[in-house]
matplotlib code that plots the C-alpha trace (Angstrom):
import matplotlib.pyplot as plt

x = [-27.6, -31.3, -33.9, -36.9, -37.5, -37.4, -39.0, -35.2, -34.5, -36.6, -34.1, -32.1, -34.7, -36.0, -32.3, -32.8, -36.2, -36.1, -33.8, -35.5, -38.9, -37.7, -36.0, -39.2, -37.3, -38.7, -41.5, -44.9, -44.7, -45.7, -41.7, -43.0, -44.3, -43.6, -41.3, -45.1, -47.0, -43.5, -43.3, -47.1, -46.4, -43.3, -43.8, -47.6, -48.5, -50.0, -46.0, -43.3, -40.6, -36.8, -33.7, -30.3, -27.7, -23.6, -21.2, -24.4, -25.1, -28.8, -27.4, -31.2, -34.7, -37.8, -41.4, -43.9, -47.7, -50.0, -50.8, -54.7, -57.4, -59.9, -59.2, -55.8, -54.1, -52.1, -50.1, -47.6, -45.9, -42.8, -41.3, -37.3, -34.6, -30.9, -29.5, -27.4, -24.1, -24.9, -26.4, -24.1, -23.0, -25.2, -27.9, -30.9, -30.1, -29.2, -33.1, -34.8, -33.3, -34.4, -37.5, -38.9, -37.7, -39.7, -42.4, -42.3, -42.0, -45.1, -47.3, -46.7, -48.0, -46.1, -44.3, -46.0, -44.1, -47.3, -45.5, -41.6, -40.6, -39.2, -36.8, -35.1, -33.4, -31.3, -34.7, -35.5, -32.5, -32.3, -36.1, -35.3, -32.1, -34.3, -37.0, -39.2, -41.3, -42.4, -46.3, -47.9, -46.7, -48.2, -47.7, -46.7, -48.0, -45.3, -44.3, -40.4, -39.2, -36.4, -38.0, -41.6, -44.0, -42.4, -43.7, -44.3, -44.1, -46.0, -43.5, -44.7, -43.1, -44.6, -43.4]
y = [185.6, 184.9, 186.0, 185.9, 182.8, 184.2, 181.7, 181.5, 179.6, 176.9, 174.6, 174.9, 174.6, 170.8, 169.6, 170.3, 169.0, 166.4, 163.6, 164.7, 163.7, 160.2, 159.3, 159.7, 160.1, 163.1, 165.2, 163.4, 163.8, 161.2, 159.8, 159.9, 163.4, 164.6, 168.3, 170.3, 169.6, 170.1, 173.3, 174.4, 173.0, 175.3, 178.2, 178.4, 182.1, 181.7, 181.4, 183.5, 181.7, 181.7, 180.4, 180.4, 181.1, 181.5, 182.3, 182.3, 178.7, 177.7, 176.0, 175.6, 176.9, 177.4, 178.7, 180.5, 180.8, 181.1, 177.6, 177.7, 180.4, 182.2, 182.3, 180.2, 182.9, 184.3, 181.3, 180.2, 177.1, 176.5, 174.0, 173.7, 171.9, 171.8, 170.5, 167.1, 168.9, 171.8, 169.6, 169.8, 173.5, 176.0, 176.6, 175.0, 176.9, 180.6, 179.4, 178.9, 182.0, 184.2, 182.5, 183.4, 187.0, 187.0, 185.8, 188.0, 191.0, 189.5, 189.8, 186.3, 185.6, 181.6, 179.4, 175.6, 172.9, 170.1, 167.3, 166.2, 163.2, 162.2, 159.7, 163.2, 163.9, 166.8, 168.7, 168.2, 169.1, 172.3, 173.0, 172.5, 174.9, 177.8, 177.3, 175.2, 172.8, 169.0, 170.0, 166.6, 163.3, 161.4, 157.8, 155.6, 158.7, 158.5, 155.4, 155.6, 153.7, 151.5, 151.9, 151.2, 153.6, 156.1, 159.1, 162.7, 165.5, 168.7, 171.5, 175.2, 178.6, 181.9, 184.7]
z = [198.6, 199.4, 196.7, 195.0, 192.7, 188.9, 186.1, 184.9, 188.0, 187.1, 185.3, 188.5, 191.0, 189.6, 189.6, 193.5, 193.8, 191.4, 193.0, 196.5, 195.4, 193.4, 196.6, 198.4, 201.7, 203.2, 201.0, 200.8, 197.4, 194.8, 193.5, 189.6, 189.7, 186.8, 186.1, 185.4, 188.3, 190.5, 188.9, 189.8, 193.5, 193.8, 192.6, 192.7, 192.7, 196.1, 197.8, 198.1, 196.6, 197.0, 196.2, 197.9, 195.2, 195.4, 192.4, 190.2, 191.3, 193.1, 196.3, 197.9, 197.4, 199.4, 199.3, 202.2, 202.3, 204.1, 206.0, 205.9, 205.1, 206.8, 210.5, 210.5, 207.4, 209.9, 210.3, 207.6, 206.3, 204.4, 202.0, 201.7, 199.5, 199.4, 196.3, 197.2, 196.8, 198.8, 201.9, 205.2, 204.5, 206.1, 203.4, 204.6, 208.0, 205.9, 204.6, 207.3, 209.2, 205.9, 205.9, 209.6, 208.7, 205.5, 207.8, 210.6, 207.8, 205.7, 209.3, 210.0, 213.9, 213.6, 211.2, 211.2, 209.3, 208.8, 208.1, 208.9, 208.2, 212.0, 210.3, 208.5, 211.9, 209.9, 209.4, 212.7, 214.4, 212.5, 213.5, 216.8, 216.4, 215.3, 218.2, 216.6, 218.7, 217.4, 218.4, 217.6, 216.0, 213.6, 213.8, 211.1, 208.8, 205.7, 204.2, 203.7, 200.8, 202.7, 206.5, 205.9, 207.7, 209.7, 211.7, 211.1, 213.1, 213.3, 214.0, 215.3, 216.0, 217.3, 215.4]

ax = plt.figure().add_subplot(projection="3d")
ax.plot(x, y, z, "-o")
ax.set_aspect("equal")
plt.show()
């Protein structure tokens, strides 16, 4: 079951992003952030946040909002994790699908991801596998922890 983020689902949410963001593998995200400013990040009142649960369990969660203001509002941009356990079984995909619904249904005209790491070839693949296009790459943009610098993709879909 996909649904709205509730304040109660915070404990569960930063076991998810927490060890995503110290591994510093695919979020542009400073690794030492601390649990406050992840918190504001995530469920900042501008997005539409959701979590994946099962059995009462948080599997994955996710945010939308609007990408830019002004002129470029009617394009959005999303941020998804899968807790480590979870990974490999369907709920980043069951995310994404909800996600471009809950775009399409907010008005929505295309879903742009800014910044994939291209060394996540998961992320991408699934992209890909729901019609996303890599739109621009960004060399050497993300310094991977164990790689070095790496590139980034930008990654688009018309709604």
């Amino acid at each position: 079951m996909i649904r709205p983020a509730l304040d109660s689902d915070w404990p569960a949410i930063w076991a998810i992003l927490e060890p995503t963001i110290r591994a510093g593998e695919t979020y542009a995200l400073a690794r030492d952030m601390d649990e406050a400013p992840a918190r504001a990040y995530w469920l900042n009142p501008a997005n539409d946040a959701f979590v994946l649960e099962e059995d009462g369990q948080v599997l994955g969660t996710y945010y939308l909002r609007a990408n830019q203001a002004g002129g470029g509002g009617h394009v959005c941009n999303c941020g998804f994790m899968t807790g480590q356990a979870a990974q490999g079984k369907g709920v980043a995909r069951a995310m994404g699908l909800h996600a471009l619904d809950h775009a399409r249904a907010r008005g929505f005209r295309a879903m742009q991801f800014n910044f994939v790491v291209a060394t996540n070839t998961r992320a991408v693949a699934l992209w890909e596998s729901l019609g996303f296009t890599s739109v621009g790459r960004l060399p050497d943009a993300f310094q991977h922890p164990t790689l070095g610098y790496v590139d980034a993709l930008v990654m688009f879909q018309a709604l």
